[in-house]
C-alpha positions as CSV (number, residue, x, y, z in Angstrom):
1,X,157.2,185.2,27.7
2,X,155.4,186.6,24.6
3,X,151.3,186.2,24.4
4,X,148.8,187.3,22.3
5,X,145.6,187.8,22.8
6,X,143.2,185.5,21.9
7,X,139.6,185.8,24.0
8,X,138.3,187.8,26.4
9,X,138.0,186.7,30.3
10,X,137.4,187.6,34.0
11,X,136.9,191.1,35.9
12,X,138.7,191.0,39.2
13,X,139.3,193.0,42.5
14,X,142.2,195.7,41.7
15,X,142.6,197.2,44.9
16,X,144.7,196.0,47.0
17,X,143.8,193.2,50.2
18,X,145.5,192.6,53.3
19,X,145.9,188.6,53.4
20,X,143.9,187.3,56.5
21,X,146.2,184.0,57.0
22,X,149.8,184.0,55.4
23,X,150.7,180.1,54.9
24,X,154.1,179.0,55.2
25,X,156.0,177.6,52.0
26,X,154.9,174.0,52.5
27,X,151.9,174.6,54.5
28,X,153.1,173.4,57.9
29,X,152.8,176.9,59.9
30,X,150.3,180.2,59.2
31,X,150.3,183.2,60.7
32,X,148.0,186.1,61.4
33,X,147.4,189.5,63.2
34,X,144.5,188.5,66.1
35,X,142.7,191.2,68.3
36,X,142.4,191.1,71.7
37,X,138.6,190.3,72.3
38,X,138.6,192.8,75.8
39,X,141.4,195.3,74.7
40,X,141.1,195.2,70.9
41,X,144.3,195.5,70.0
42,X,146.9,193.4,68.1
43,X,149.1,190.6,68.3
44,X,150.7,188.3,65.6
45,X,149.0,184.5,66.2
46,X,151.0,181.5,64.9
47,X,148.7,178.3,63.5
48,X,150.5,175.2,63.4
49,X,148.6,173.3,60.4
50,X,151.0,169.8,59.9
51,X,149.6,167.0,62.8
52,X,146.3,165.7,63.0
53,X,144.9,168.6,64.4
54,X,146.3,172.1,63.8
55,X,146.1,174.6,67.1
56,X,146.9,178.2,67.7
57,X,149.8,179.8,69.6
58,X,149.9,183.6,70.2
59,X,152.8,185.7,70.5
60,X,152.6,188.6,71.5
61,X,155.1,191.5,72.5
62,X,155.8,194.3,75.1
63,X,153.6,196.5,73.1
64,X,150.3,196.0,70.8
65,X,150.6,195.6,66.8
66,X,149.6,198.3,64.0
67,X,147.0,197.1,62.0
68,X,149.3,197.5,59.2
69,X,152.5,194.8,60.7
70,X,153.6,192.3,58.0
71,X,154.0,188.7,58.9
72,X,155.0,186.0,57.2
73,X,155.7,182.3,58.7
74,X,158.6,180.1,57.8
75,X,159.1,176.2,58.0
76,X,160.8,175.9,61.2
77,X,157.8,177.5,63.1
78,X,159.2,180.9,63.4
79,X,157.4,184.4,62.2
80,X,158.8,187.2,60.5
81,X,157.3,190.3,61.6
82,X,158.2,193.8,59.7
83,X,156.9,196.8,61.7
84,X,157.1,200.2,60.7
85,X,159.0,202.7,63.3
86,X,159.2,206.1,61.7
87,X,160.8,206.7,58.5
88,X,162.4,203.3,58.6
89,X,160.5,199.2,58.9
90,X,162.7,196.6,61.9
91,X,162.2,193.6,61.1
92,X,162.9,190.2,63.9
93,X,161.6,186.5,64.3
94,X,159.2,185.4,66.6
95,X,159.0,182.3,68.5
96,X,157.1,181.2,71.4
97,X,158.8,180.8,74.9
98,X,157.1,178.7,77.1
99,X,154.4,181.2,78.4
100,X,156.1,184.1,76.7
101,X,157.7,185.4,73.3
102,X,161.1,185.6,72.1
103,X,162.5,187.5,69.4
104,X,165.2,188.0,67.6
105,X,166.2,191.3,66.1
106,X,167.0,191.2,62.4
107,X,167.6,194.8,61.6
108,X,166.1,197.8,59.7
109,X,165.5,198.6,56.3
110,X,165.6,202.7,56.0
111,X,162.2,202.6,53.8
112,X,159.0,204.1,54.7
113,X,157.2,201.3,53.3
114,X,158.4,197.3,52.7
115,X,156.2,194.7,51.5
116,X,157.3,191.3,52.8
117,X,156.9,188.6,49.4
118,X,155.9,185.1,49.7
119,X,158.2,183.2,51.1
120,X,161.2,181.6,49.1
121,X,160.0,178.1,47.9
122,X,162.9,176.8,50.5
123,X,160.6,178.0,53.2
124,X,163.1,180.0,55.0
125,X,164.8,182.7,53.1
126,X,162.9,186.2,53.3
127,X,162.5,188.9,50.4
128,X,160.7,192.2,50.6
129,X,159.6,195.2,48.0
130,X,161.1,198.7,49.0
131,X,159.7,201.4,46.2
132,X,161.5,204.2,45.6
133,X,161.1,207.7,43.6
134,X,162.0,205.7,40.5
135,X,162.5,202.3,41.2
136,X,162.0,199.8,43.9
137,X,164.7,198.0,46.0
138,X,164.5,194.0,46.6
139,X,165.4,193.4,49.9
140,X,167.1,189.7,51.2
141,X,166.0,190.4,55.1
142,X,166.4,186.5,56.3
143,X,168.4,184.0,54.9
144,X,167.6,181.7,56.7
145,X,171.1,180.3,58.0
146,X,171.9,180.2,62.0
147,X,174.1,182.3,64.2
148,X,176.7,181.3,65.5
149,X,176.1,184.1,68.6
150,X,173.2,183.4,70.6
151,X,170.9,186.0,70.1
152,X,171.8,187.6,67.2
153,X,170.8,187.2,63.3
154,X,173.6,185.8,61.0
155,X,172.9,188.4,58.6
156,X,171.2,192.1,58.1
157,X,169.2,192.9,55.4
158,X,170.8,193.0,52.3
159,X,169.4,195.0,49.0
160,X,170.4,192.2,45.8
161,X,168.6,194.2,43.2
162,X,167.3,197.5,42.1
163,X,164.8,197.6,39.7
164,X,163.5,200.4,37.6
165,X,159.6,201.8,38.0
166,X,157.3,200.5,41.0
167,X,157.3,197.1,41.5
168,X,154.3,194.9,42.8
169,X,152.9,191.5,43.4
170,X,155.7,188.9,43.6
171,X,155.3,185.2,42.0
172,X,157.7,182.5,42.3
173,X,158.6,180.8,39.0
174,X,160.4,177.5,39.7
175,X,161.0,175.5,43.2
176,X,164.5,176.8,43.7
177,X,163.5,180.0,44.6
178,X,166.0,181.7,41.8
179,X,163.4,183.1,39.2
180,X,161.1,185.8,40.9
181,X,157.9,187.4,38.9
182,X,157.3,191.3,39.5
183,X,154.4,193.2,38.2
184,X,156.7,196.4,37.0
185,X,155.2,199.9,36.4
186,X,156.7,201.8,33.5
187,X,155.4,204.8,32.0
188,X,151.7,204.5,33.1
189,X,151.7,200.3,31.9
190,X,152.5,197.5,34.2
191,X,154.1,194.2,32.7
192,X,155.5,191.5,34.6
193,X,159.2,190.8,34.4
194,X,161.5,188.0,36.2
195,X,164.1,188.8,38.3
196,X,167.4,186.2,38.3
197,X,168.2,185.9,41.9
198,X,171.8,183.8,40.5
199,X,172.3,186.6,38.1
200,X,172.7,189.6,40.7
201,X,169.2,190.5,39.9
202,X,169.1,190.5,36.3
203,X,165.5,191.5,34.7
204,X,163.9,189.7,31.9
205,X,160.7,190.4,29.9
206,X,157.9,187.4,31.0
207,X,154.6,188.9,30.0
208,X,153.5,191.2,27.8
209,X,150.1,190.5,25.7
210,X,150.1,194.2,23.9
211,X,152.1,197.4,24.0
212,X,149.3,199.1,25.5
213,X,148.1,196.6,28.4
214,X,148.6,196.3,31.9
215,X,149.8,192.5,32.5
216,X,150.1,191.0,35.7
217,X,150.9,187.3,37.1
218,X,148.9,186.2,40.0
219,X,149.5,182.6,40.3
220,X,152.0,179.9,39.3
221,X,153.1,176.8,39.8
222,X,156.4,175.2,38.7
223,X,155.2,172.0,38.9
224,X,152.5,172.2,36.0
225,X,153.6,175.3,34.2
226,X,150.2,176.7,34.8
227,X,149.7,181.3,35.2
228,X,147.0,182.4,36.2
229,X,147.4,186.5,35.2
230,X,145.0,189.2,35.2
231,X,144.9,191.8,31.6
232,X,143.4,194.7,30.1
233,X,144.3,193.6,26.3
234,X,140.2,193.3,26.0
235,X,139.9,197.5,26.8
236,X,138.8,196.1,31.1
237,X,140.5,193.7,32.9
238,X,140.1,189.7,32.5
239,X,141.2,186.4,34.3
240,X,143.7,184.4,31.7
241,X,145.4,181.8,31.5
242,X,148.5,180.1,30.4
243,X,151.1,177.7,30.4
244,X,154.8,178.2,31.1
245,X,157.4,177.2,28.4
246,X,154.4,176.3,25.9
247,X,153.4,177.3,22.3
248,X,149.4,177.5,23.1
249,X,148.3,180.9,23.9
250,X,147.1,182.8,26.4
251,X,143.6,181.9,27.0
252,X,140.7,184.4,28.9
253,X,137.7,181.7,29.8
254,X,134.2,183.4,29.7
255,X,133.7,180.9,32.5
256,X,135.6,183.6,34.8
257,X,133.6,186.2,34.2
258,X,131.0,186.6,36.8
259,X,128.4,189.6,36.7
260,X,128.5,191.8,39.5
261,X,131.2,189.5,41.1
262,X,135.5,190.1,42.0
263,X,137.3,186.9,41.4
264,X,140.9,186.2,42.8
265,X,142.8,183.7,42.9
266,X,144.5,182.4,46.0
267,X,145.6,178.9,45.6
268,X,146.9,176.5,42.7
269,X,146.9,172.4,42.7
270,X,151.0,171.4,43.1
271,X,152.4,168.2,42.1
272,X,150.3,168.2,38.5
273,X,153.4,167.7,36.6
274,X,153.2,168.2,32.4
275,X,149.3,168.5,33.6
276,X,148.3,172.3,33.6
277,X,144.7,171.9,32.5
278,X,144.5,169.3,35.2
279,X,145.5,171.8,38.0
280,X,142.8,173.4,39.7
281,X,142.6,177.0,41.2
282,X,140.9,178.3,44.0
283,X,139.3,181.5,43.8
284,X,137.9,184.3,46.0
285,X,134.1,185.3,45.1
286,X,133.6,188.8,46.4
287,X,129.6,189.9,45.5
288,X,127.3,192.3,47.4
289,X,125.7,189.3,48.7
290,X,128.9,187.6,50.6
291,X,132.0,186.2,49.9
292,X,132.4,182.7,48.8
293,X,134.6,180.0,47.3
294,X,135.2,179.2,43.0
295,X,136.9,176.1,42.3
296,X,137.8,175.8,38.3
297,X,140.4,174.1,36.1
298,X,141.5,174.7,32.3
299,X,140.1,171.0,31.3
300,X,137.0,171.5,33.2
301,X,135.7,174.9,31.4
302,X,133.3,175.9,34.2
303,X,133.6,177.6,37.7
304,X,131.9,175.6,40.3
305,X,130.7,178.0,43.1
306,X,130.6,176.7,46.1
307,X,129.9,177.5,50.0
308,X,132.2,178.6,52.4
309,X,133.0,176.9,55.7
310,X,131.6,178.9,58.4
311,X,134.0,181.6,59.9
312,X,136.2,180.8,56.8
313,X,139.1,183.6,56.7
314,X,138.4,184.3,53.1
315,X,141.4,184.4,50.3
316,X,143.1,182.2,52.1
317,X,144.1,178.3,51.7
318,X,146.0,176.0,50.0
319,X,145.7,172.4,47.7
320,X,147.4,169.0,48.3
321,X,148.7,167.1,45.2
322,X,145.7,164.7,46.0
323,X,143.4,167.5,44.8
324,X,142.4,168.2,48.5
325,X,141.4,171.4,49.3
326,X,142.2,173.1,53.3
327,X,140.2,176.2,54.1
328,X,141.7,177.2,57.4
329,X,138.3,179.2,59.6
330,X,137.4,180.4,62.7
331,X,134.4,180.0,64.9
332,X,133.3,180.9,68.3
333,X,133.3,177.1,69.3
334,X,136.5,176.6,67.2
335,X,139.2,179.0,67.6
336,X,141.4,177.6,65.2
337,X,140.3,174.8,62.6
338,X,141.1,173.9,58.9
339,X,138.0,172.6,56.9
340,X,138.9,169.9,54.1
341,X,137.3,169.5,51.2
342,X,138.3,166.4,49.2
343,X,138.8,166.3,45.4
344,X,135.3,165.1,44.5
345,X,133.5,167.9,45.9
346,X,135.8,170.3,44.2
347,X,136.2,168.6,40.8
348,X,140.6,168.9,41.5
349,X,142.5,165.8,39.5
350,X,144.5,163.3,41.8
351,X,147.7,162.2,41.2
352,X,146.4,158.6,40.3
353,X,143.6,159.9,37.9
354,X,145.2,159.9,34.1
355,X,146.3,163.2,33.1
356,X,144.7,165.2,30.5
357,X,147.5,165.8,27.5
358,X,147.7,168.6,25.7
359,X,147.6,168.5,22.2
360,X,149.8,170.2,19.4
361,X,146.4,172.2,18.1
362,X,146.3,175.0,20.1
363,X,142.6,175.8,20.2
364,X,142.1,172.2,21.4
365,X,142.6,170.0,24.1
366,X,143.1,166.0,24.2
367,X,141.0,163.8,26.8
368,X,141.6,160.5,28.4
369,X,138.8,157.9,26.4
370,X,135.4,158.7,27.6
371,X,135.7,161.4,29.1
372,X,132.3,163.8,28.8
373,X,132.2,167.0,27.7
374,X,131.7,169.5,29.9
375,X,129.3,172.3,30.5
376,X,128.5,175.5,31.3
377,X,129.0,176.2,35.0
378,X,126.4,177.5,37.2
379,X,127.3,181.1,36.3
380,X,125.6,180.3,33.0
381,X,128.5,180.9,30.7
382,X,128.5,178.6,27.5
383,X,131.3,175.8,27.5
384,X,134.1,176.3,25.9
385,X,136.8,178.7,25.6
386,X,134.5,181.0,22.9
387,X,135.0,184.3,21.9
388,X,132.1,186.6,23.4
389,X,130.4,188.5,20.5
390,X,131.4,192.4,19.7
391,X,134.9,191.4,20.6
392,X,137.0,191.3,17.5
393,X,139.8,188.8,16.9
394,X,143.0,190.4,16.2
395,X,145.8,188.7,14.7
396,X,148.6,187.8,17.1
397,X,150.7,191.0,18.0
398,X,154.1,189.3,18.6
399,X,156.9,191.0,20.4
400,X,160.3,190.3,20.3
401,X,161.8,189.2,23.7
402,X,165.5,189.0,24.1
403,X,167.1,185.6,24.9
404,X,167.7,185.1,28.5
405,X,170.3,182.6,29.7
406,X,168.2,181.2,32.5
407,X,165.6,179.1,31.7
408,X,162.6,176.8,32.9
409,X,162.1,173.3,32.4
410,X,158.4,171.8,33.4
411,X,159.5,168.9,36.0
412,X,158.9,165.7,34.4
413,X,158.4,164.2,37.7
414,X,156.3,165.5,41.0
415,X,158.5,167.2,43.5
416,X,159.4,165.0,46.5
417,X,157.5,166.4,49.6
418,X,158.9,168.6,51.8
419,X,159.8,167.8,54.9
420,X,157.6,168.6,57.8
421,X,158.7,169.6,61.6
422,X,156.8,167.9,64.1
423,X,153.4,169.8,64.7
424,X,154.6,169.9,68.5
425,X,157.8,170.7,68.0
426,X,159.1,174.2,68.7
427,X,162.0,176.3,67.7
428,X,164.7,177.3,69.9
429,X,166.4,180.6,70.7
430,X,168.8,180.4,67.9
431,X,168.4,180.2,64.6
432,X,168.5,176.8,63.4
433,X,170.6,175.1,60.7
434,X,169.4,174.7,57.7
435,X,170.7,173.3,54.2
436,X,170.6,175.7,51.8
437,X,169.5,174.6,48.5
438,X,172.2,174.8,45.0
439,X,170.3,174.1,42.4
440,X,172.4,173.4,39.2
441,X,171.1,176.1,36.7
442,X,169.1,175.2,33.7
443,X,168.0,176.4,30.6
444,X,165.4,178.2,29.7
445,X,162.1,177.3,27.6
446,X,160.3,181.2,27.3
447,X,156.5,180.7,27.1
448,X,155.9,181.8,24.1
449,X,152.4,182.1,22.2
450,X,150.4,180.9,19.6
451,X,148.0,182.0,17.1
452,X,144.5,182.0,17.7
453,X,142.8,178.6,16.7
454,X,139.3,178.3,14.8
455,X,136.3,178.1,17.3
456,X,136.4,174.4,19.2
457,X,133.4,172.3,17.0
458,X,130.9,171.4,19.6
């Protein structure tokens, strides 16, 4: 992807957070380091969200947690944990065992630090970061197929790519799970690039908006084509947005920019397909007077703040194609509960609303008859996506990119749903069968950029 920059946007959080709930791949499982309320220690806690009511199981091991164990839940119930021992990080699955914990070893990776990525959109294969002196090793440490040994993992961990500089982040691009985005550190700048998983690893340019900025992707979803990326093109970092495989560019909504606020984003709307400025995002308001939720969408051109559930384990969550909403929280009285906000209170499209279209102008948008024009949100920003005065509109800075032979195509049609495992059904002691995915390949459409429209007439 090439993109220029056009406006200015949001200042978000740089450091770097520890995710309070990891959701599985299709949102039937979560899972989480709990403390022992007498001991205070740790234990990895399993949340089984698909059924009417979702309920917590814990699973804890001969010994208590680091604070600092990686976790990460897959679709047939079971937990990969990554601890570190040492100079190396073991990694195994969990599952629960009637009143006990099982756990099956999956090897070591000899790295003093491994960052476990989000899981593969299959729900079952495993990847983690390993950084290196001068580049950083991507690690397959589950793949997700069964043993035929009780007992013991079909597989070790297997390193499919090395990558120059320090990689970060880690986005997934399409539903296969082939195309990978990594925020990669070069010289002092970080860009993102994809990784071809089908290509043995193979490294492509995806976003670059200057020479001289730091570009990363947050957010994406395959279905839409919508990125949600975070850039410094303005001189201090901003919330944009964009739109995989388009020619409009890269937009940075005023909207996004809160004073004295962190925004980031944590969740996308799925199943919006061909309608990116009908997906909405969920975002993480951090301010010195609390945390709470944002709720926004390209079309919409405001950021609608809104209360938290109570006990609501912030930056965490996940949408339904029906523009729902699910903020898993904890309370005293509730141990483990999801709180459901439906599309009207968040302002999200459903799948039966018509879709906005976008329009070949690229400074302007197309709207179902009768729609009305928004406003400015409650943060007070002026509709619109409106350059902020003293910034100075550059012309485009294009950069070539060199063809790739893997390519994305927007679906034309939602994604059927995933299939969900009972909500009381658990895993056994072996690994269970599972048919891996062989997507044919495609051909790419790069997301390429535009040049800056006139100012939208109001």
């Amino acid at each position: 992807m090439t993109a220029c920059v056009t406006e200015d946007a949001a200042a978000p959080d740089t450091r770097q957070h520890g995710a309070a709930l990891t959701i599985a791949a299709d949102g039937s499982y979560a899972a989480r380091l709990a403390r022992h309320e007498s001991t205070g220690s740790w234990y990895p806690e399993r949340w089984t969200l698909a059924g009417p009511e979702p309920y917590a199981v814990p699973l804890p091991g001969h010994q208590p947690e680091e604070a600092d164990t990686g976790l990460l839940p897959l679709t047939d119930g079971r937990v990969l944990i990554r601890r570190r021992v040492a100079d190396r990080c073991t990694l195994g699955l969990l599952y629960p065992t009637g009143p006990g914990t099982g756990e099956l070893p999956l090897g070591a990776v000899e790295a003093a630090e491994l960052t476990l990525l989000p899981a593969a959109p299959c729900g079952s294969r495993a990847y983690a970061l390993a950084p290196g002196e001068h580049s950083t090793a991507l690690w397959l440490v589950h793949d997700g197929r069964q043993s035929t040994v009780p007992g013991r993992a079909r597989s070790v961990p297997a390193c499919v790519a090395e990558i120059e500089g320090r990689c970060t982040g880690g986005v997934w691009l399409d539903r296969t799970g082939r195309l990978l985005a990594l925020d990669q550190e070069l010289a002092g700048r970080t860009k993102t690039v994809t990784v071809d998983l089908e290509r043995g690893g193979e490294v492509s340019p995806l976003l670059q908006i200057t020479e001289e900025s730091n570009d990363r992707l947050l957010l994406a979803d395959p279905d839409s084509g919508l990125l949600i990326l975070r850039s410094d093109a303005a001189g201090h970092d901003r919330l944009g947005w964009g739109v995989l495989g388009s020619a409009l560019p890269v937009r940075f909504p005023e909207c996004l920019r809160l004073p004295d606020a962190a925004l980031r984003p944590f969740a996308v709307q799925s199943g919006q397909a061909l309608a990116p400025e009908s997906s909405a995002v969920a975002f993480r308001v951090d301010a010195a007077a609390g945390t709470w939720l944002g709720v926004w969408r390209p079309a919409e051109r405001r950021l609608r703040q809104l209360p938290p559930p109570g006990g609501w384990l912030a930056g965490t969550g996940l949408w339904t194609p029906d523009g729902e909403l699910r903020l898993p929280f904890e309370t005293p009285a509730v141990p483990c509960g999801v709180a459901r906000l439906p599309a009207r209170a968040t302002g999200a499209q459903t799948r039966d609303a018509a879709p906005l279209v976008l329009s070949a102008d690229a400074g302007r948008r197309a709207e179902p008859p009768g729609a009305p024009r928004s406003s400015g949100g409650p943060c007070g920003a002026p509709s619109g996506d409106l350059t902020p005065a003293g910034f100075p509109v550059r012309a485009a800075r294009w950069v070539r990119i060199p063809s790739t032979p893997v390519e994305l195509h927007v679906r034309t049609q939602p994604p059927p749903a995933p299939s969900t495992p009972s909500s009381q059904t658990e895993p056994g002691t072996q690994e269970p069968f599972g048919a891996s995915a062989h997507p044919s390949p495609c051909r790419p459409v790069p997301l390429q950029q535009a040049p800056l429209a006139a100012r939208e007439a109001r």
